[in-house]
C-alpha positions in Angstrom: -53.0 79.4 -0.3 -54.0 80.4 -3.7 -51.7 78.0 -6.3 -49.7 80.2 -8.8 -52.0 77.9 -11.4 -55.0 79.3 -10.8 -56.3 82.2 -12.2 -59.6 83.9 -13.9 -58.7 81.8 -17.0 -58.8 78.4 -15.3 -61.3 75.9 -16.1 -64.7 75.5 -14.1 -63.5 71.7 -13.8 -59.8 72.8 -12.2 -59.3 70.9 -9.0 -56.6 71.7 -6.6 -55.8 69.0 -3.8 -52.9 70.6 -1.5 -51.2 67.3 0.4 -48.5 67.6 2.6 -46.6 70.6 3.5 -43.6 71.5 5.4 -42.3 74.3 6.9 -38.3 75.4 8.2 -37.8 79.2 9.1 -39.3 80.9 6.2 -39.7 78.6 4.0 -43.1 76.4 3.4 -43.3 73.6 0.8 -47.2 72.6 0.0 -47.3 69.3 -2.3 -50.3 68.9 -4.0 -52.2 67.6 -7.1 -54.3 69.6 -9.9 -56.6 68.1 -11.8 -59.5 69.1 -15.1 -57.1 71.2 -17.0 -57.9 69.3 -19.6 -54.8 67.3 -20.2 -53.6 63.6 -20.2 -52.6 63.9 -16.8 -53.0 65.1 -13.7 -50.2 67.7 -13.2 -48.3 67.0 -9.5 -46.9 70.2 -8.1 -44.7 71.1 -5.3 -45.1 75.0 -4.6 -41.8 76.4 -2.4 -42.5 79.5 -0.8 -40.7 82.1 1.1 -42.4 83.8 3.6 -40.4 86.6 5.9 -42.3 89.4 8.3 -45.7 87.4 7.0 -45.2 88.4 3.8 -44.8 86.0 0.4 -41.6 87.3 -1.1 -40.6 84.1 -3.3 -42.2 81.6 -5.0 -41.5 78.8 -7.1 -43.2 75.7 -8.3 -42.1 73.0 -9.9 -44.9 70.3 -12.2 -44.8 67.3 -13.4 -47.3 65.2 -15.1 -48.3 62.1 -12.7 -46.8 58.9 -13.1 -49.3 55.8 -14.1 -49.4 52.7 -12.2 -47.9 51.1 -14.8 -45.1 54.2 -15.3 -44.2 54.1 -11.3 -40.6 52.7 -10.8 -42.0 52.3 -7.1 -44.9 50.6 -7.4 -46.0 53.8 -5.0 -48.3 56.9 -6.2 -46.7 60.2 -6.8 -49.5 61.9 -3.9 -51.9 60.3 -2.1 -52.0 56.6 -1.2 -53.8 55.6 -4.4 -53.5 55.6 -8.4 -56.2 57.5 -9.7 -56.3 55.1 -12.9 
């Protein structure tokens, strides 16, 4: 899978780490992390997909910067089993 993110104009240092991903009928979910954009933050994504007859025929996406150690209400990371602070 090719995130939506990436494209010619992406950074050299652009990162893509998929994590978990889930899949019910045609629909996939793919959780993952991307990282060198350049920003603060790492953004955390989750990518929802619709797949019917093997074809991709929705997507949407939904990013949000990731949470600090010291920002987690948890105590837990938003992906992975570590900070990356």
């Amino acid at each position: 899978m090719i995130p939506s993110i990436c494209s010619r104009a992406s950074p050299a240092t652009l990162k893509y780490e998929p994590g978990l991903i889930v899949a019910d009928g045609d629909f996939v979910i793919v959780h993952g992390r991307f990282s060198g954009l350049g920003r603060p933050k790492s953004w955390i994504a989750a990518d929802i997909l619709r797949i019917v007859d093997r074809v991709l025929v929705e997507h949407w996406d939904v990013l949000q910067g990731e949470a600090s150690q010291a920002e987690s209400k948890s105590g837990l990371p938003m992906f992975g089993g570590s900070f990356t602070e």
